[in-house]
DRENDOTI-315522 format. One record per residue: residue number from 0; residue in three letters; x, y, z of N, C-alpha, C, O in turn. Coordinates in steps of 0.05 Angstrom, whole numbers, plus 5000, padded with zeros to 4 digits. Layout:
% residues N
> NUM|ALA|X|Y|Z|X|Y|Z|X|Y|Z|X|Y|Z $
...
//
This chain:
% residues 157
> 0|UNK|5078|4564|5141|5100|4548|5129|5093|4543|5100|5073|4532|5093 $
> 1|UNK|5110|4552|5083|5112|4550|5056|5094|4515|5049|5071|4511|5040 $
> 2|UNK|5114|4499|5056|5101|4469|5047|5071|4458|5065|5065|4434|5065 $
> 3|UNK|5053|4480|5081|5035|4479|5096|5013|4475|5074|5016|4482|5051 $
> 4|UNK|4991|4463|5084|4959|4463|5072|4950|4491|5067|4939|4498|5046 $
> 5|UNK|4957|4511|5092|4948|4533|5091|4969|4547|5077|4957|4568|5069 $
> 6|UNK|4990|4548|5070|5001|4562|5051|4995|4557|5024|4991|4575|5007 $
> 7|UNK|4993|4532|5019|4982|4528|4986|4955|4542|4987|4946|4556|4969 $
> 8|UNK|4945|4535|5011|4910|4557|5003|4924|4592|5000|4909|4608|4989 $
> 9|UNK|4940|4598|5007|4947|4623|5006|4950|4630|4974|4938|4645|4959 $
> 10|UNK|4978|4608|4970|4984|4613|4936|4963|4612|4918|4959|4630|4901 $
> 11|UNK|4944|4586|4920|4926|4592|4905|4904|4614|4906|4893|4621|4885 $
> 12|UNK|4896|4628|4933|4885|4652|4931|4897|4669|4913|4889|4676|4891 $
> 13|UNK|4926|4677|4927|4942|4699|4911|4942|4692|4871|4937|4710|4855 $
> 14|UNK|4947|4669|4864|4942|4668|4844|4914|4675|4828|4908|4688|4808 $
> 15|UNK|4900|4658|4848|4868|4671|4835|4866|4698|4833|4853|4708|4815 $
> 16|UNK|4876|4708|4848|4859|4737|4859|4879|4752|4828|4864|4763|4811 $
> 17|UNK|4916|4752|4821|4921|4757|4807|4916|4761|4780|4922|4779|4765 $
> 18|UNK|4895|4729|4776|4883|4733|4749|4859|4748|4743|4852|4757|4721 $
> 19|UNK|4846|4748|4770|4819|4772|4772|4830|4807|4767|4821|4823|4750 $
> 20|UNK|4841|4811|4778|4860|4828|4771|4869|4839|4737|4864|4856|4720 $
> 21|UNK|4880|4823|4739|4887|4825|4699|4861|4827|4684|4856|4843|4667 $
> 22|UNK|4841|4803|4696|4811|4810|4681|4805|4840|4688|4806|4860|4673 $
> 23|UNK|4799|4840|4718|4788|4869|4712|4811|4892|4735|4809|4897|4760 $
> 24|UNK|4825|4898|4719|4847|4918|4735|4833|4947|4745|4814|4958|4734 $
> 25|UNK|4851|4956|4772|4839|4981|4780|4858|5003|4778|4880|5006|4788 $
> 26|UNK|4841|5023|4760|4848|5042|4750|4871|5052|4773|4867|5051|4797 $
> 27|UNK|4892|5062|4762|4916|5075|4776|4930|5054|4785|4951|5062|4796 $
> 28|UNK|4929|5026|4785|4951|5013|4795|4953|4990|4780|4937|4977|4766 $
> 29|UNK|4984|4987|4789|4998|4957|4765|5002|4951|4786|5010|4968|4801 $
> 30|UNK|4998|4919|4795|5006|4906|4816|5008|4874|4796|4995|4867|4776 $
> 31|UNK|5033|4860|4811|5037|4832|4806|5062|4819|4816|5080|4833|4825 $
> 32|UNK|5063|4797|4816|5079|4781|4844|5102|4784|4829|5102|4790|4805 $
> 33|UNK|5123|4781|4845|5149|4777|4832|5148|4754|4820|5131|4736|4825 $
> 34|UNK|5173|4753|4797|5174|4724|4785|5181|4705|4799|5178|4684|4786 $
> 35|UNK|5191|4699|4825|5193|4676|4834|5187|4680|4861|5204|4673|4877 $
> 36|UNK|5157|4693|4871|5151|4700|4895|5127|4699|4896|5114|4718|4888 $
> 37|UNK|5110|4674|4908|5080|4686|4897|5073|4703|4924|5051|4713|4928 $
> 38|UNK|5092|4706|4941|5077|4722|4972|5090|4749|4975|5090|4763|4995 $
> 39|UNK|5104|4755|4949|5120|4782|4946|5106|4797|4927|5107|4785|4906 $
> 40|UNK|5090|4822|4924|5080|4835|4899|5094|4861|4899|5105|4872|4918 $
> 41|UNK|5091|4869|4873|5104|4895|4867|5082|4912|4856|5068|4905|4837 $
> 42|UNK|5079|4940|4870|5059|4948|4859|5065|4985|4850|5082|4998|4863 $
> 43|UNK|5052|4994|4831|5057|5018|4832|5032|5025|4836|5013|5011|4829 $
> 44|UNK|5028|5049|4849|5003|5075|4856|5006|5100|4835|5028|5109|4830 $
> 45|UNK|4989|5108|4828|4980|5132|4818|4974|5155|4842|4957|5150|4859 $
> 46|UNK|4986|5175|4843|4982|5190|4858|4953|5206|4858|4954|5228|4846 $
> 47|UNK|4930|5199|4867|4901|5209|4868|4906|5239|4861|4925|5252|4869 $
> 48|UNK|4892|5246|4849|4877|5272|4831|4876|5294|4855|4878|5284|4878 $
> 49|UNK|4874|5314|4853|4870|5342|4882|4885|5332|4905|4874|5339|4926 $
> 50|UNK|4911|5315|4909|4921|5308|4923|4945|5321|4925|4949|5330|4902 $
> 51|UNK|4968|5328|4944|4993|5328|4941|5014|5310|4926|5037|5316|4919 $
> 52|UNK|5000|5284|4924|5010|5265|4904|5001|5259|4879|5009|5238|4869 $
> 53|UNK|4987|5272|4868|4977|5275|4847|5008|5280|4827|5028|5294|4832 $
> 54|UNK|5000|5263|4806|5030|5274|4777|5047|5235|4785|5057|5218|4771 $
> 55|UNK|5042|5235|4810|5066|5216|4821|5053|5185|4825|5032|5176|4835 $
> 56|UNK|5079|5169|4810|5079|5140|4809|5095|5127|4836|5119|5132|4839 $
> 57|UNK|5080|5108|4855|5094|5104|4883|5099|5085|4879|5080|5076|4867 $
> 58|UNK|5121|5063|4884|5125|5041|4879|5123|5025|4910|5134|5039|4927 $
> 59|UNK|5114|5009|4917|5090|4988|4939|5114|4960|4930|5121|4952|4908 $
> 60|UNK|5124|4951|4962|5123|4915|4960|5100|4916|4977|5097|4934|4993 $
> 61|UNK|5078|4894|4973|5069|4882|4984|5076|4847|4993|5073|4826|4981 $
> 62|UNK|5087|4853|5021|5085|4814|5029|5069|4799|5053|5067|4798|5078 $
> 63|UNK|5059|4788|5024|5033|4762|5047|5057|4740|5056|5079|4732|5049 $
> 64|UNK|5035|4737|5079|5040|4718|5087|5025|4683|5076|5006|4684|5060 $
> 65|UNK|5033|4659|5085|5015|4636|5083|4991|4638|5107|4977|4619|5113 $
> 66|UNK|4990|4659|5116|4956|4661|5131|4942|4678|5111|4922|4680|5126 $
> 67|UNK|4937|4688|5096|4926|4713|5084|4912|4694|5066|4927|4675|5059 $
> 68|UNK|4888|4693|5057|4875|4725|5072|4864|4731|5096|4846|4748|5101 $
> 69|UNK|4876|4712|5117|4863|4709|5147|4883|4735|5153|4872|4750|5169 $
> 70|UNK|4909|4743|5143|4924|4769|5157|4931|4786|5136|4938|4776|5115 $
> 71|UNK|4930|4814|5139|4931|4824|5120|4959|4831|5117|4974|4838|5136 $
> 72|UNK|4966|4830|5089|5004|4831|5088|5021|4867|5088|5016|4890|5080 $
> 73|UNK|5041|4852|5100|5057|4887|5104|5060|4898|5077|5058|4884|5056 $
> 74|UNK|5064|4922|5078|5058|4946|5053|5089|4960|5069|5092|4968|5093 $
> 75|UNK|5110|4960|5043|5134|4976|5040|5129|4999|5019|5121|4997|4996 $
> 76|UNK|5138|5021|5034|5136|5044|4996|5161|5045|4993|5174|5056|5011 $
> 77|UNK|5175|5034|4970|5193|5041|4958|5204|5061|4954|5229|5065|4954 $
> 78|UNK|5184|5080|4948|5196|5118|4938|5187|5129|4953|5165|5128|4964 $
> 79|UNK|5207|5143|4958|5207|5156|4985|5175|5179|4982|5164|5184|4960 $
> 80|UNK|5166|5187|5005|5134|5199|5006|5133|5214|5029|5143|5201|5048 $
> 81|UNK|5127|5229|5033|5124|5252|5056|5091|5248|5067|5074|5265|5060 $
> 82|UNK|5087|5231|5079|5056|5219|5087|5060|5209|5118|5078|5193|5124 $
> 83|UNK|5046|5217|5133|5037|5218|5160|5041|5180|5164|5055|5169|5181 $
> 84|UNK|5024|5165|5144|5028|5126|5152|5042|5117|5141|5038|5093|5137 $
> 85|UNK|5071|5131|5129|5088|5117|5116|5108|5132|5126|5112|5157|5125 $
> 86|UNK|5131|5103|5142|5150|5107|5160|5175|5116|5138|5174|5103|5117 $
> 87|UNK|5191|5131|5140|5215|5136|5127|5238|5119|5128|5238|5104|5148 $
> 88|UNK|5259|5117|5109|5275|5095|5105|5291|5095|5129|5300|5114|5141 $
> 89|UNK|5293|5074|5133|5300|5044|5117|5287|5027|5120|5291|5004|5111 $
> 90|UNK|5262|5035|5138|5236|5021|5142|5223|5017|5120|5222|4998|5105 $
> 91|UNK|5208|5049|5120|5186|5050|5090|5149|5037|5102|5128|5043|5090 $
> 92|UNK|5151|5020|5127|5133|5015|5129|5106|5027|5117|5109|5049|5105 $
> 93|UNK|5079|5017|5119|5056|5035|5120|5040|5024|5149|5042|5002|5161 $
> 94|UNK|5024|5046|5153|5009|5036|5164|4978|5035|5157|4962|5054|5162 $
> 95|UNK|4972|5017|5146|4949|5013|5143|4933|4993|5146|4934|4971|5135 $
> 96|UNK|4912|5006|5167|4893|4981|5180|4861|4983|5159|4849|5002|5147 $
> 97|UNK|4858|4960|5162|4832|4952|5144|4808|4945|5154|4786|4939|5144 $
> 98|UNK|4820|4947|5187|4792|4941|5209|4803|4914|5216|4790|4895|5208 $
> 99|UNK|4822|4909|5228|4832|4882|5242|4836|4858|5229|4839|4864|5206 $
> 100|UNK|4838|4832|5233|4842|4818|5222|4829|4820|5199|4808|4831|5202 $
> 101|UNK|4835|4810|5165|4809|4811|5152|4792|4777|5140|4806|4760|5129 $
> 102|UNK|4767|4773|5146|4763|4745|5128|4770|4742|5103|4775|4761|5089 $
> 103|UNK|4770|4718|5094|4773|4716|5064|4746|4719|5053|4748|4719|5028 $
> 104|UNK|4724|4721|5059|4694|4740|5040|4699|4768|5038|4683|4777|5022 $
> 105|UNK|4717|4789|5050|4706|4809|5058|4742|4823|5050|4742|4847|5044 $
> 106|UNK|4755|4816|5050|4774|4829|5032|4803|4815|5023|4822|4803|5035 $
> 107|UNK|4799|4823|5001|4828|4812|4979|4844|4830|4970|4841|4854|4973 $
> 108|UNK|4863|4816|4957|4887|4834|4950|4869|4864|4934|4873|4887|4942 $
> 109|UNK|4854|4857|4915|4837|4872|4907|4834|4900|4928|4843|4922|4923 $
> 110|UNK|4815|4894|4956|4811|4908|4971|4843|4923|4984|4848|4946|4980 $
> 111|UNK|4856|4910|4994|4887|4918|5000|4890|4949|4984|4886|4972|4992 $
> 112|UNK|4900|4938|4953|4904|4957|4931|4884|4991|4940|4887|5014|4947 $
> 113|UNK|4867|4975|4936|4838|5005|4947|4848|5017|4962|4853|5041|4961 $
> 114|UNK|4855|4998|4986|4860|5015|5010|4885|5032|5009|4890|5055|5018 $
> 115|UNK|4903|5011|4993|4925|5035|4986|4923|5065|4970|4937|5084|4976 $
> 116|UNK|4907|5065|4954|4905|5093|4944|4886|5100|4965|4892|5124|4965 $
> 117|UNK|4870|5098|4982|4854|5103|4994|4868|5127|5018|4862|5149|5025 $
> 118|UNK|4893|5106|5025|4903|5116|5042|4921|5145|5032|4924|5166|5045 $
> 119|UNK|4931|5138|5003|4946|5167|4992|4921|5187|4986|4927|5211|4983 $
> 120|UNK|4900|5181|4985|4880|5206|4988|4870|5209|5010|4847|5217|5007 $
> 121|UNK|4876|5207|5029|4867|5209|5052|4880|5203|5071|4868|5188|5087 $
> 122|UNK|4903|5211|5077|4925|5211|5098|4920|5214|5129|4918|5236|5140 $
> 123|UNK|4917|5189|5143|4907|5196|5177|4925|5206|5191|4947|5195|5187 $
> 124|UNK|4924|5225|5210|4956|5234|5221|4938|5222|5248|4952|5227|5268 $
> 125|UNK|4917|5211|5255|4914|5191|5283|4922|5172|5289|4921|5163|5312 $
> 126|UNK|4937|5160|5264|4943|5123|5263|4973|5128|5253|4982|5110|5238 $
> 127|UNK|4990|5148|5258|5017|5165|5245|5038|5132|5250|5033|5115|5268 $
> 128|UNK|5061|5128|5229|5079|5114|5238|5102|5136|5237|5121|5132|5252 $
> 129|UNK|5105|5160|5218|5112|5188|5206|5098|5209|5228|5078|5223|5223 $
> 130|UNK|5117|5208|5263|5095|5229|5275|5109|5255|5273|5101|5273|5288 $
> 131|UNK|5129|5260|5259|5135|5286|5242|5117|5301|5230|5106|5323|5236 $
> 132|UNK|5116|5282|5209|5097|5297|5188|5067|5298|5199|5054|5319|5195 $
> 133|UNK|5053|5276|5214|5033|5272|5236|5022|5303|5239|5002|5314|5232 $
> 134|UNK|5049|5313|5255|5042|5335|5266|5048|5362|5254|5042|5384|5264 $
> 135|UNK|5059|5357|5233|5065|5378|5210|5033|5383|5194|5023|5405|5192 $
> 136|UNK|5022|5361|5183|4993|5355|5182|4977|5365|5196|4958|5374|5184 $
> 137|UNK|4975|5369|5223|4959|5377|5239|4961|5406|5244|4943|5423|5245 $
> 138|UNK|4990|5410|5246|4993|5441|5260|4998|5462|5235|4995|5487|5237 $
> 139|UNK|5007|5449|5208|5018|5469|5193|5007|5457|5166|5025|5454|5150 $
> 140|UNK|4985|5451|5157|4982|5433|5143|4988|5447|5111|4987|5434|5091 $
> 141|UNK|4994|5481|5113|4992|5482|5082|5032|5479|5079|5039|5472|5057 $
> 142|UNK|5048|5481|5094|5075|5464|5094|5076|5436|5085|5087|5424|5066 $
> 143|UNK|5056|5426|5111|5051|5399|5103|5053|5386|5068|5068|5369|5058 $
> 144|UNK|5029|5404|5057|5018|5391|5035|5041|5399|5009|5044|5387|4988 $
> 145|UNK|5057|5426|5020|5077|5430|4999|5094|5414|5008|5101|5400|4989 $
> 146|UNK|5106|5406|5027|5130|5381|5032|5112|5363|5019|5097|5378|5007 $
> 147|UNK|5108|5346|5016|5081|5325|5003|5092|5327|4972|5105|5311|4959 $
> 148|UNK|5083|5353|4962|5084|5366|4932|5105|5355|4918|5106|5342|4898 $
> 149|UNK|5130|5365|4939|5153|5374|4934|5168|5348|4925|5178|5344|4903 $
> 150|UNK|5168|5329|4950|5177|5300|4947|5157|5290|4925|5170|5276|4909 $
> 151|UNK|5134|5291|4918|5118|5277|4896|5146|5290|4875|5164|5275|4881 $
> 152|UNK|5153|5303|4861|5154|5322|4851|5191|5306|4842|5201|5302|4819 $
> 153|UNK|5203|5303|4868|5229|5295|4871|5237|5264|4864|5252|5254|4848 $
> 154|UNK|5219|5254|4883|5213|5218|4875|5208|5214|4864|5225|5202|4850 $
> 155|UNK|5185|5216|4854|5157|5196|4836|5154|5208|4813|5138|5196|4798 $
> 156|UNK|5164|5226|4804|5150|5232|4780|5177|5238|4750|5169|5243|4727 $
//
């Protein structure tokens, strides 16, 4: 609940963590809350280097919740992506797990971010919410990686 104890501990994480951020930013991504959202962020990705997404800028909502960093917040891609953990519109979901619940010592929005390019260089078709492409990945993967190309290519760049 917004007017909760534990949601103000949320905002003020999210805000801390924002200004750590600006101090020390990670290469390939602009992330920051909307102007009148501190549990809404907007983020763009750099498409990782020897990737199919490579050239390409992905545009990311991220929304926390007032438990976070006890839960880690849903990940929307904006631009459309031909990737095995990212559900196609009008969803957009991702799926990306960070190893279960996460504590607040052990990962922040900071970590989130990582995991998001982490996940565009390294696409699981085991954890698929995309079991199309899942299995386009698996069975046909140099299609795969040109569908991938193609949409970088169409969307994002």
């Amino acid at each position: 609940m917004p007017g909760s104890r534990q949601g103000c501990s949320a905002e003020l994480q999210l805000a801390r963590q924002f200004r750590d951020l600006l101090r020390h930013p990670i290469p390939g991504v602009d992330a920051a809350p909307s102007d009148d959202d501190l549990f809404t962020w907007n983020v763009r990705l750099a498409g990782p280097e020897g990737s199919p997404y490579e050239g390409g800028w992905f545009d990311v909502r991220l929304q926390f919740t007032p438990d976070f960093p006890g839960k880690q917040p849903r990940a929307y891609f904006k631009t459309e992506i031909w990737h095995p953990n990212v559900d196609q519109p009008p969803l957009d979901y991702v799926c990306m797990w960070l190893g279960g619940g996460f504590r607040q010592d052990v990962c922040s929005v900071a970590c989130v971010l990582v995991g998001l390019q982490t996940l565009l260089a390294n696409p699981n078709p085991d954890s698929p919410v995309n079991y199309y492409c899942a299995q386009q990945m698996r069975k046909q993967p140099q299609e795969y990686e040109a569908k991938a190309r193609s949409w970088t290519q169409k969307y994002a760049m």
